[in-house]
C-alpha positions as CSV (number, residue, x, y, z in Angstrom):
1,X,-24.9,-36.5,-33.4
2,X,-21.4,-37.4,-34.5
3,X,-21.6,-37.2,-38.3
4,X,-22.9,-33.5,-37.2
5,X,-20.1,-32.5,-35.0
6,X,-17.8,-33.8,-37.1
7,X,-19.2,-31.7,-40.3
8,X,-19.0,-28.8,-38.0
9,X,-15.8,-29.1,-37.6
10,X,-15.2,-30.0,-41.2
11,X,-17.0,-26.8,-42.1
12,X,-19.8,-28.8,-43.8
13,X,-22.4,-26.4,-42.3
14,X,-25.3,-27.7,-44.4
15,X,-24.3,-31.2,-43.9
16,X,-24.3,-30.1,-39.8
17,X,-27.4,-28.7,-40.0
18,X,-29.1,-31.8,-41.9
19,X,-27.7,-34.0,-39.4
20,X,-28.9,-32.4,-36.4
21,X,-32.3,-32.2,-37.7
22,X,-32.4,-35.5,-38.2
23,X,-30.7,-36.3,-35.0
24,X,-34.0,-34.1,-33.5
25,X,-36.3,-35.9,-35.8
26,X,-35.4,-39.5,-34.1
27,X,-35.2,-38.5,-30.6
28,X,-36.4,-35.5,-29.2
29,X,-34.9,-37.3,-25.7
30,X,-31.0,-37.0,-27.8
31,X,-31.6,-33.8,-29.1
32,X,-34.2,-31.4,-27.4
33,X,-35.5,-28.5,-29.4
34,X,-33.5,-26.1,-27.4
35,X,-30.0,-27.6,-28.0
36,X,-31.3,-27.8,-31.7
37,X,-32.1,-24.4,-31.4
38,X,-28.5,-24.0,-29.7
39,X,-26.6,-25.6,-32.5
40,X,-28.5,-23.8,-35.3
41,X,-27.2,-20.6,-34.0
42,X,-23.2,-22.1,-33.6
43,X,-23.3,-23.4,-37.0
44,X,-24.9,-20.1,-38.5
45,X,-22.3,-17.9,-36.3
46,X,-19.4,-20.5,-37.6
47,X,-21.0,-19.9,-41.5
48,X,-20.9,-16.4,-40.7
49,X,-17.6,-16.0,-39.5
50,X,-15.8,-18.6,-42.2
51,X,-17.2,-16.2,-45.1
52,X,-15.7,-12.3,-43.4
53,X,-12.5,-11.6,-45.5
54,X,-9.7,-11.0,-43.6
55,X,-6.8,-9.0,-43.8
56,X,-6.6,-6.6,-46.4
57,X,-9.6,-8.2,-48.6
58,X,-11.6,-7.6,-45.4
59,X,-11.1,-3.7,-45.6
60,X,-10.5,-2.5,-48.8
61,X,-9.6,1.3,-47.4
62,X,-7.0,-0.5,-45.6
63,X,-5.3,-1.6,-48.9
64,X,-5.3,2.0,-50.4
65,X,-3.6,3.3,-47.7
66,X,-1.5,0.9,-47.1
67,X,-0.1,1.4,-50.7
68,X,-0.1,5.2,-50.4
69,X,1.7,5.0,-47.6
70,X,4.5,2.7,-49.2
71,X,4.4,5.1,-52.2
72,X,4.8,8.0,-50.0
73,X,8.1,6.2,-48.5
74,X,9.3,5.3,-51.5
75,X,9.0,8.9,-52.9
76,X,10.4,10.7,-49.3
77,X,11.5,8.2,-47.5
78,X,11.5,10.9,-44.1
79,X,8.0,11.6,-44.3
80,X,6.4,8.4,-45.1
81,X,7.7,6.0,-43.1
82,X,5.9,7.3,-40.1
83,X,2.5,6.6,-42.2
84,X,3.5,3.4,-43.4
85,X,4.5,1.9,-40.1
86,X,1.8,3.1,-38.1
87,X,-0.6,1.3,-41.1
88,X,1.2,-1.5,-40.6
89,X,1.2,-1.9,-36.9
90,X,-2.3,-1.1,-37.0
91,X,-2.5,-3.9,-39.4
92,X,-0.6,-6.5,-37.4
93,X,-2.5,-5.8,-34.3
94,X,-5.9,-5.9,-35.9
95,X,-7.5,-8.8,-34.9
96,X,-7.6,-12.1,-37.1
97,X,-5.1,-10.1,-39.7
98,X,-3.5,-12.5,-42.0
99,X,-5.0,-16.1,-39.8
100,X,-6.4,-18.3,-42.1
């Protein structure tokens, strides 16, 4: 069980699946079917969520406007920095934006 957490933590999914199967395998008492079940679905979640892009890789539209917009200022700065900081404060307040 602790060679599991710890490659959960690690982000050795594979390696965490493995050893709570075999964790289940010896003792059904240490690791009951349901909690096996249970940790299956935090490790595939974790999987999930370590492979989304994030930031501008996530959402490529973001990107293109994002360079329009600084294109626009650069060209008039009056009318495009309204577009370009509105793209980037809806940037910065997206959610898991630039966290690695």
């Amino acid at each position: 069980m602790t060679l599991a957490r710890v490659a959960e933590l690690e982000g050795r999914f594979d390696d965490a699946l493995d050893h709570y199967e075999a964790a289940h395998k010896i003792s059904d008492t240490m690791l009951p079917e349901s909690e096996l079940a249970a940790a299956r679905d935090r490790v595939e979640s974790l999987r999930e969520e370590a492979g989304r892009g994030r930031g501008l890789s996530a959402h490529p539209v973001d990107a293109a406007v994002l360079a329009i917009s600084a294109l626009l200022c650069l060209v008039s700065p009056a009318r495009g920095l309204a577009p370009l900081s509105a793209v980037l404060f809806s940037l910065w307040t997206r959610e898991g934006f630039g966290a690695e």
